[in-house]
C-alpha positions, 0 to 999 in steps of 0.5 A: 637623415644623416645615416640615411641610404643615398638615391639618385633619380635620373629623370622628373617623369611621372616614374621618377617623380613617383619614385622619389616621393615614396622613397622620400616618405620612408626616410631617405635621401632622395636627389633628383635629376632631370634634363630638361627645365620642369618636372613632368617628363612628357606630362609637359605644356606649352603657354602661348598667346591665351592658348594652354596646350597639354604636350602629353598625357590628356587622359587621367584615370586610376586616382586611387593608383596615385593617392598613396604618394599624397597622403599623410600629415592628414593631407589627401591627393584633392589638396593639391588638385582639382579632379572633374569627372568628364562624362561622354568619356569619349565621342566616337565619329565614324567614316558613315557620319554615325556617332556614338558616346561612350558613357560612363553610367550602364543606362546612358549607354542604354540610351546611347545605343539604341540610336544603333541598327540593332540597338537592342543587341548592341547593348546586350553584347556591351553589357556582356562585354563589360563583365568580361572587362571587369573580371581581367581587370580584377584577376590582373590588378590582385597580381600583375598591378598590385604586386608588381611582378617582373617575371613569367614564373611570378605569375605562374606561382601567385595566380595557379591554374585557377586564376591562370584561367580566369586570364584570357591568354588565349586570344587576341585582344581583337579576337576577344572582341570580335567573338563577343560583339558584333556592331562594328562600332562597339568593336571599333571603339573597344579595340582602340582602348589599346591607345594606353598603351600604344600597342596593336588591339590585333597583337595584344593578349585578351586580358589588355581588355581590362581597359575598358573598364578602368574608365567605366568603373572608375571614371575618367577625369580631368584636371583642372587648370590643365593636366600639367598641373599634376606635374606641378602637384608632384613638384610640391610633394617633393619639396615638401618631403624634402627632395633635392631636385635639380633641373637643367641637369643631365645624366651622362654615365652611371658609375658602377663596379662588380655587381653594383653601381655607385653614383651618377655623372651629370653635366650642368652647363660646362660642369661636370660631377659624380653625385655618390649613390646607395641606389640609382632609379633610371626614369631614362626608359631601359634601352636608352639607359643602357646604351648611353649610360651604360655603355653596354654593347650590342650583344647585351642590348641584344638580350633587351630586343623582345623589348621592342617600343611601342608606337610613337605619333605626330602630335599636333596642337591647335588654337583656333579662333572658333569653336566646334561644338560638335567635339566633346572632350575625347574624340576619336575619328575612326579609321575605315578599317581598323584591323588593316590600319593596326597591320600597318603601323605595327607589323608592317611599320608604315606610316598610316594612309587612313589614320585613326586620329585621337582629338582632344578639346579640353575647353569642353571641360576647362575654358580657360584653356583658350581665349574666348570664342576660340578652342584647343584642340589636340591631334594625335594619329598613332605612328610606327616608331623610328625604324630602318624597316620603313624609314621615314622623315619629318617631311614624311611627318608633315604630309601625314599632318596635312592627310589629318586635317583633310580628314577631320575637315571631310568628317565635319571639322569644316573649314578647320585649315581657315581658323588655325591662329597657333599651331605647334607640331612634334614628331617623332624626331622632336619626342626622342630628342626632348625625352630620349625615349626608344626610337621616339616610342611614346608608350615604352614598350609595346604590347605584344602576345608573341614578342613579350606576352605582354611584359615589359623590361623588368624593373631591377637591372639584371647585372647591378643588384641596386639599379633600378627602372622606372616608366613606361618601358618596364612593367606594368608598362605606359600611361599615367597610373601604370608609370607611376605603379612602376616608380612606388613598387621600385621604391618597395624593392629597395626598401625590402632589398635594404631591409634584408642588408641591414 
């Protein structure tokens, strides 16, 4: 290990922490660096009073994505989780008191829609649809997932006209939508699948429709025990591989000369030191990295712009002392208008007036989450990040809550205010303080046909050939599989880039 290429990390992330096991794995000596006092980045948690509240990611889909960095020494990604398959995959509630389950089996969707006006068609159009899901799914994973390509002209050259045209690039991830489904549920709840991503079903290219598929073809999970105990999964895969962690300790500049960096100033307490690097990988998302670790200047931010983040939201944590059973897992309440709420948050940059609110109760499928008799609830309505377009403050934030909780109370949530024993409450000044993501973005980089067709910020820095870039701002872009995708393909790139030095 002596002569082995020195990496730092900067940041415990899901990326980072990616990043550092695959790079780790092949022989080198991996440092790891991380801010705050856990790993996990935004895969975060709160313990208080009996209530287990996941901070961040809720969702897990894609294991085969993360089996690669827990394999080996005959151990398997299951030693060290427990995955439960939760099935309705979500519970759909609608301004007309309609609900519909998204099953993940084709004939409980069979059963699911015939409740429907026009139940017959509705799953006949489902059905079509999925096979439209299925095929951008294959034609994206083979290249864009799979290889981990940067750039435009990659594309080009791996998928040919051929496969370029099995990509749906012409029409909007909506319009996609609308031209094969004509129940207005279905189209609702299809359309909000861009929740990954924290982008516009209205802006998104057609081929984001891979979504829905991820789930009905691979299932959605939970872990158990909560989602935070992923991040402490990662956390003894680093320290069996030998990483060097070190929490409580802040990246404050990267060192570099012509063309290259070499090494890491972190502050720990009223300490200050340079940790010497071969390479660098930035979990701090590109934007942020380069305007506080950098130093780099307007003019060369500017060429970062088409980069523009995704949403952000207020997230919104509950402990309650009933339950109502009419939540399963995932739910979503449904905006009136779904199209014209997508206008204003992601073009118009306003705070939402009817906001689509995403809410999940995990004692559906874990009661330890919460004492007995009592639930845990969490809600999240998407929100325009910080912007000076229509700014807002945390003020603006807690109407926007109390505009929440009148709606869930309206759909059936009754009396919801009356049972709340612990709340806890975020916004987006808290998400870009605790994480320094862009403009507190909770996705990275928002997805966008016209501004970036999609792609996020490439994973290698443009000016020094061994700093790299990890999570949701860089391709292949937000949620838990895309992000830790990005941090396994940058250690393949500085594995192949060291090769090639040899």
């Amino acid at each position: 290990m002596s002569g082995a290429s020195r990496v730092v990390v900067i940041g415990a992330g899901l990326g980072g922490m990616s990043a550092a096991i695959a790079l780790a794995q092949a022989g080198m000596r991996v440092t790891l660096i991380e801010k705050n006092e856990r790993h996990g980045g935004k895969l975060n948690v709160l313990e208080t009073q009996g209530f287990k509240f996941d901070l961040g990611p809720s969702i897990f889909t894609l294991p085969q994505v993360f089996r690669p960095l827990f394999e080996g020494d005959g151990r398997k990604l299951e030693d060290y989780i427990d995955l439960r398959r939760v099935d309705p995959q979500w519970r759909n509630f609608f301004e007309d008191g309609t609900v519909v389950n998204l099953w993940e089996r084709t004939e409980d969707m069979r059963a699911e829609l015939a409740h429907l006006k026009d139940g017959t068609e509705a799953f006949a159009d489902y059905e079509r649809f999925v096979e439209y899901s299925r095929a951008q799914y294959d034609v994206v994973e083979r290249g864009y997932l799979r290889q981990g390509f940067d750039r435009f002209g990659e594309f080009l050259r791996f998928y040919g006209l051929k496969d370029g045209r099995a990509m749906d690039w012409r029409h909007s991830m909506a319009g996609a939508i609308r031209q094969r489904i004509r129940d207005p549920y279905l189209r609702d709840i299809f359309a909000y699948f861009i929740k990954y991503v924290g982008s516009s079903a209205n802006d998104s290219p057609g081929f984001m429709n891979l979504m829905p598929n991820i789930q009905l073809e691979f299932g959605l999970w939970y872990v158990n025990g909560g989602m935070y105990e992923f991040a402490w999964a990662f956390a003894r895969r680093l320290d069996e591989l030998g990483v060097e962690s070190h929490f409580g300790c802040e990246a404050v500049k990267i060192e570099r000369e012509p063309g290259r960096v070499t090494g890491v100033v972190v502050c720990e307490g009223s300490t200050t030191r340079v940790l010497p690097a071969d390479y660098v990988v930035s979990n701090m998302e590109v934007i942020p990295a380069s305007e506080k670790l950098l130093g780099e200047s307007s003019r060369q931010l500017k060429k970062l712009s088409r980069f523009e983040p995704a949403c952000s939201g207020i997230v919104v944590h509950l402990g309650l002392d009933r339950v109502y059973p009419q939540l399963a897992h995932h739910n979503f309440f449904y905006s009136r208008k779904q199209e014209a709420h997508f206008d204003r948050v992601f073009r118009e940059k306003r705070l939402p007036d009817d906001p689509t609110i995403y809410l999940v109760a995990p004692t559906r499928s874990d009661p330890t989450q919460a004492p007995p008799g009592c639930d845990n609830i969490k809600i999240l309505p998407h929100i325009p990040y910080i912007n000076d377009k229509h700014p807002y403050t945390r003020e603006d934030c807690v109407e926007l809550k109390k505009l929440c909780l009148d709606k869930l109370e309206r759909m059936g949530l009754t009396d919801l205010r009356k049972h709340i024993v612990v709340e806890d409450f975020w916004t987006p000044f808290d998400i870009e303080q605790s994480y320094y993501s862009n403009r507190g973005a909770i996705y990275g980089v928002v997805c966008d046909r016209k501004k970036n067709f999609a792609f996020k910020a490439p994973k290698r820095s443009r000016d020094f050939d061994n700093l790299f870039f990890v999570g949701g701002s860089v391709n292949p872009g937000g949620g838990m599989p895309m992000v830790s995708l990005s941090g396994q393909h940058v250690a393949r790139m500085i594995l192949e880039q060291q090769g090639g030095t040899r």
